[in-house]
N, C-alpha and C positions, 0 to 999 in steps of 0.2 A: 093243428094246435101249435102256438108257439111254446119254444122250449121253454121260457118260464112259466108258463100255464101248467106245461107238464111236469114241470120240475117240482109246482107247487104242488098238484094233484099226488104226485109219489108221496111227495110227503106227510101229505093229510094220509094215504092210507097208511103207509108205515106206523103212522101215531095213534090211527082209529085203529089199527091191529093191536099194536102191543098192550094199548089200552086194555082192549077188549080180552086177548091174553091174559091179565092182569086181574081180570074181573073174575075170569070161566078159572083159572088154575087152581085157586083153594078148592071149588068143587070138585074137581078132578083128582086131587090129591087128599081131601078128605072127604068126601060123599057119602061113604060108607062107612069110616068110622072117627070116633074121636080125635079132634085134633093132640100133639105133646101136649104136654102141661107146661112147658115151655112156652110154646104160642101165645095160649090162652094169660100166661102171667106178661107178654110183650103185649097181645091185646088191650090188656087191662090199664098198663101204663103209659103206653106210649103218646095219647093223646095228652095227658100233662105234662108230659117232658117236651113235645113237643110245643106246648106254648110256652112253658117256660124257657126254651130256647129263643121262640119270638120273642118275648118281655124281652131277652135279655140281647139280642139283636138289636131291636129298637127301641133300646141305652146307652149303645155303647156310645151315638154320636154327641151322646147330651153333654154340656159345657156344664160340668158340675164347681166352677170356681170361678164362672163368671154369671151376673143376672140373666136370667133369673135365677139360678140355680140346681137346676131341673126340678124345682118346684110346680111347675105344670103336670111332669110325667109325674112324681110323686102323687101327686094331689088326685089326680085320674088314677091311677092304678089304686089306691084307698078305696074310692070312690065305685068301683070298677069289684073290685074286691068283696067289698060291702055290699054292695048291692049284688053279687052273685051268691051269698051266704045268704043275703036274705030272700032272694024269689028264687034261685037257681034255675034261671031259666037263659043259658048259655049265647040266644041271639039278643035279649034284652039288654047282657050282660057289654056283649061284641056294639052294639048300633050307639047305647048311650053313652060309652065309653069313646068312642070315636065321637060322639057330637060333642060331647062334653071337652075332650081335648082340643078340637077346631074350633071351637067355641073360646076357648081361653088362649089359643096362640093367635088367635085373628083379631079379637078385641084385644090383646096385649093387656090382659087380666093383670098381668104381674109387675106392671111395670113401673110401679113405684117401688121396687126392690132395687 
């Protein structure tokens, strides 16, 4: 094999490892009994915090004092928001949300701002 073949194959296993590591250690560490209450309250939160870390990643580049105004992300994140209160249905929420914003920066929706 050439070394970078091999170089690549190391790598995929080291990653399919730890991966996998990552999968089997809750069971191993809690199998048989209750996870803290600690865990269970990181559980609980963690997936809102972390999209709200997204949202707030992908804002910081928005030109808020020049047209449009981030009136795009605005207007999608409403839009986005609304429509997750009202079907909460989390991939409907992710797909529409994404069309809906490619859809108004490609057509240049706002441009008479």
């Amino acid at each position: 094999m050439m070394p970078d073949t091999l170089q690549m194959l190391a790598t995929i296993t080291v990653i399919a490892l730890a991966t996998f590591a990552t999968r089997v250690l809750p069971f191993l560490c809690f199998g048989s009994r209750e996870p803290p209450a600690m865990l269970s309250t990181i559980e609980k939160n963690l997936p809102p915090m972390i999209l709200l870390l997204l949202v707030i990643y992908c804002l910081k580049d928005v030109q808020w004092f020049l047209a449009p105004y981030g009136i795009p992300e605005l207007f999608t994140i409403g839009i986005v928001a609304g429509l997750h209160l009202w079907k909460r249905n989390a991939m409907l929420s992710i797909f529409a949300g994404t069309g809906l914003y490619m859809a108004l920066v490609q057509f240049n929706v706002f441009s008479f701002l």
